[in-house]
C-alpha positions in Angstrom: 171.7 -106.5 18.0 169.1 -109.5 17.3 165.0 -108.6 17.8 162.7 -111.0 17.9 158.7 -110.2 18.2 156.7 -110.5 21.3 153.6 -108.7 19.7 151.2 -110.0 17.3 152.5 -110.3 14.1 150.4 -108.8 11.5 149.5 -112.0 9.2 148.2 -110.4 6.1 150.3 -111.0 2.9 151.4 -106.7 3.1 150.9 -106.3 6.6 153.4 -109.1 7.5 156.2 -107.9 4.9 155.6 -104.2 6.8 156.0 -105.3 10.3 159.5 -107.0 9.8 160.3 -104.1 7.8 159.3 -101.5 10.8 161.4 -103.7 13.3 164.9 -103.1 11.4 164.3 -99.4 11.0 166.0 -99.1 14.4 169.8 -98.7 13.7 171.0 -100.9 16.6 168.6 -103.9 15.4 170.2 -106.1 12.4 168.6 -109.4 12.9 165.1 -110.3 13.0 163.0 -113.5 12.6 159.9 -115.4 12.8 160.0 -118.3 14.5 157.4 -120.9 13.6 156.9 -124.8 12.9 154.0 -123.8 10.1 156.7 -122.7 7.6 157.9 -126.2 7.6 154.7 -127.4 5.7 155.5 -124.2 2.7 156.0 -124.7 -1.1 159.0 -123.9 -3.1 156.7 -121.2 -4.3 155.7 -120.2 -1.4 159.5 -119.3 0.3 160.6 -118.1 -3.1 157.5 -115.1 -2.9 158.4 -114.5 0.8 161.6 -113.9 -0.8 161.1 -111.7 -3.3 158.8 -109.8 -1.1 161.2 -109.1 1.3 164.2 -108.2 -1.6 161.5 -105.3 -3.0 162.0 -103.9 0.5 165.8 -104.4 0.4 165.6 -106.8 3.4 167.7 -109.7 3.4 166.6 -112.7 4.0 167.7 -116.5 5.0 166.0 -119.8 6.2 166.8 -121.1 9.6 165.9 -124.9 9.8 166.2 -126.8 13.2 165.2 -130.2 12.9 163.8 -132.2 16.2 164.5 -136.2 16.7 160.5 -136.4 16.1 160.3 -138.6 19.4 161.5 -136.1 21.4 159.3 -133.0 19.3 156.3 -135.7 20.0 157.0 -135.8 23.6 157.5 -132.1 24.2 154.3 -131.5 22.7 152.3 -133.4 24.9 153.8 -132.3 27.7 153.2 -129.0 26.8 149.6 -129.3 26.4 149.3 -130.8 29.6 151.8 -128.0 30.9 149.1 -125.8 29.4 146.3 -127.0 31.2 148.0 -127.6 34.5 148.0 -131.7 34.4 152.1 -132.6 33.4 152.0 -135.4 36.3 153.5 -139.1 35.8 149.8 -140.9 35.7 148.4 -137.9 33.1 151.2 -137.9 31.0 150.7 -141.8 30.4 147.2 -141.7 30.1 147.2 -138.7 27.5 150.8 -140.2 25.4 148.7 -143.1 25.0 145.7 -141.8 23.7 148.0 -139.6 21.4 150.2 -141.9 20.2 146.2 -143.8 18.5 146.1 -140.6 16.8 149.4 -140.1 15.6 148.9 -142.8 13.3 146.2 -141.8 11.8 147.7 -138.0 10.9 150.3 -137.0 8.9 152.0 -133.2 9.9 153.7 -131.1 7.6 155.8 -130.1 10.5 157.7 -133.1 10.5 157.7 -134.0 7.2 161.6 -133.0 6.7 162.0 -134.9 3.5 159.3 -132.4 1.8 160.4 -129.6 3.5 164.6 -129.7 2.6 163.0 -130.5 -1.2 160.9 -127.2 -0.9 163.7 -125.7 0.7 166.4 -126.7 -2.2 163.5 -126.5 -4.9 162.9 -122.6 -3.4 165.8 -121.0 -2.5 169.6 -120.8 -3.1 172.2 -123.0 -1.0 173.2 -120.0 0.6 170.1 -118.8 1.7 169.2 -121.5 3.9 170.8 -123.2 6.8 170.0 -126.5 7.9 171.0 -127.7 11.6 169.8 -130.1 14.3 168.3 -128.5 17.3 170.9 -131.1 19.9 173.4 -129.3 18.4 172.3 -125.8 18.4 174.0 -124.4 21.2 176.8 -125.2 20.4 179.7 -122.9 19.8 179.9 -124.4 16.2 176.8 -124.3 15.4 176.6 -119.9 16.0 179.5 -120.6 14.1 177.5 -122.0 11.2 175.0 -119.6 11.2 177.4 -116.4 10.9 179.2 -117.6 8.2 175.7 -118.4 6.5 174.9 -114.5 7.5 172.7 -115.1 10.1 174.5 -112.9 12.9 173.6 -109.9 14.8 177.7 -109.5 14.7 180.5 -111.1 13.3 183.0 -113.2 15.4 186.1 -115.2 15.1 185.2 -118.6 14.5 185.3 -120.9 17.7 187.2 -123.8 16.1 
């Protein structure tokens, strides 16, 4: 059985390492994660101490990576912010991808940096610790596939192929 959090997660350095911890005391719960774009922007140093944090508490651990066409990550963005504030319509999605798109080019984002965060991720971790897939492909029988054989899996199946 897979868990993800719904709560607050508790962001200080031993506070964070405990609350994953507490969630796979449960017997039925094997699988657990943190899903966030703001890993993206980490150091090799950084994912290799979140590593060794978690092996001192005997908690395995691997790196999920979905990469986004960055059009289409742009895009859903804005429309959620407009979601958010209750304006997605035709004329103020224009007006507000227009005025975006000025200041997308003068920002850079860690988030969608994917050529700094694979290095990180190779300079950090093992090959088998990490698995790298694209999010159009994700659902995708193949793809779970992928990610069991890497040892991300609440439970083992046969493989789909």
């Amino acid at each position: 059985m897979a868990h993800l959090p719904s709560g607050p997660v508790h962001r200080t350095s031993r506070g964070y390492f405990v609350y994953f911890v507490s969630l796979l005391k449960p017997a039925r719960i094997r699988l657990t994660g943190d899903i966030t774009p703001s890993y993206a922007g980490l150091k090799a140093e950084s994912y290799q101490r979140i590593q060794q944090a978690f092996a001192k508490r005997r908690v395995q651990t691997r790196v999920v990576l979905i990469m986004r066409d960055l059009v289409e990550q742009f895009l859903s963005q804005q429309r959620m912010q407009l979601r958010k504030r209750c304006l997605l319509t035709p004329a103020h999605e224009i007006e507000h991808l227009d005025q975006a798109s000025l200041k997308l080019l003068k920002r850079e984002s860690p988030r969608s940096d994917y050529s700094a965060t694979l290095d990180a991720l190779q300079s950090g971790l093992a090959e088998s610790k990490v698995f790298i897939g694209l999010y159009k492909t994700l659902f995708r029988a193949a793809t779970h596939w992928e990610l069991s054989c890497a040892g991300i899996s609440a439970c083992r199946s046969r493989s789909p192929i």
